[in-house]
ROMARVO-613812 format. One record per residue (C-alpha): x, y, z; residue in three letters. Coordinates in steps of 0.05 Angstrom, whole numbers, padded with zeros to 5 digits, always signed. Layout:
ROMARVO-613812
XYZALA...
This chain:
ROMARVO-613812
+02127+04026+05242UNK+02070+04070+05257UNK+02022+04008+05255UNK+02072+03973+05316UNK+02074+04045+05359UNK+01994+04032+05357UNK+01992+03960+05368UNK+02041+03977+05424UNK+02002+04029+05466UNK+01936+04000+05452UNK+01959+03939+05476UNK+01997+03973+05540UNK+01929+04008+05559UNK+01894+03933+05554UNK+01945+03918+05600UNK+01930+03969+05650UNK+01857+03961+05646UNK+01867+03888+05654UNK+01908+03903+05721UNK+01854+03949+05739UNK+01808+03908+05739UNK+01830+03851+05771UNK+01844+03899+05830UNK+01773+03929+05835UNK+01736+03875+05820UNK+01785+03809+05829UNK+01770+03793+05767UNK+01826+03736+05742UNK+01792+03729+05676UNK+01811+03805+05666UNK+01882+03794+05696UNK+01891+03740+05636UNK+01866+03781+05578UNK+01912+03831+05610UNK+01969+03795+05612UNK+01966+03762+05548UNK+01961+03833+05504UNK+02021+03852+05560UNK+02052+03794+05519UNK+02039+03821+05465UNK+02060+03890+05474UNK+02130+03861+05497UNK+02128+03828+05422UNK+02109+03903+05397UNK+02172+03929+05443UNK+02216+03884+05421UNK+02201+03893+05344UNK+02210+03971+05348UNK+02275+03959+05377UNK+02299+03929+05315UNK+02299+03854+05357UNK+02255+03819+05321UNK+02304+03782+05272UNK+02346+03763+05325UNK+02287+03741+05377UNK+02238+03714+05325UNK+02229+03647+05354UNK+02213+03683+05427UNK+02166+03736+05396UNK+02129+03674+05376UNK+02130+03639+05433UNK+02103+03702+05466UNK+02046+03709+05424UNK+02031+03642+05427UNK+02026+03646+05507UNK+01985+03717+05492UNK+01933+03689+05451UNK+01930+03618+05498UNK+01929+03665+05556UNK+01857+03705+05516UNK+01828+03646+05494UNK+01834+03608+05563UNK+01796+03670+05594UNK+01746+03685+05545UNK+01726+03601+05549UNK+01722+03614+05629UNK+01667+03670+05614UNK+01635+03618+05574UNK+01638+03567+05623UNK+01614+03606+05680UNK+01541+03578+05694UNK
């Protein structure tokens, strides 16, 4: 439990700086390594509210976005000439 509540902030505060940076400096490849961990902190959410059993296959579908939504972004930073 203690290991989710971690996951769960850390990955709200990617979020945010994610967010932030997109507005500062309209960065979209931020705004997608934001959003994914946002995905993921929704998976964190859900599994401290005791939903995970019941939601399993959308906690993985989530994730699976998440870590699309990363590793889309981080191959546009290697793309960029």
């Amino acid at each position: 439990m203690a290991v989710t509540i971690i996951n769960l902030v850390l990955t709200t505060v990617i979020l945010a700086l994610g967010i932030w940076a997109f507005v500062k400096r309209k960065s979209d490849v931020a705004l997608y390594i934001g959003i994914g961990f946002g995905l993921f902190a929704i998976s964190h959410a859900l599994t401290l509210a005791g939903l995970a059993a019941s939601l399993d296959a959308f906690i993985i579908v989530i994730r699976i976005i998440g870590y699309l939504l990363v590793i889309f972004a981080l191959c546009r930073i290697l793309m960029k000439k």
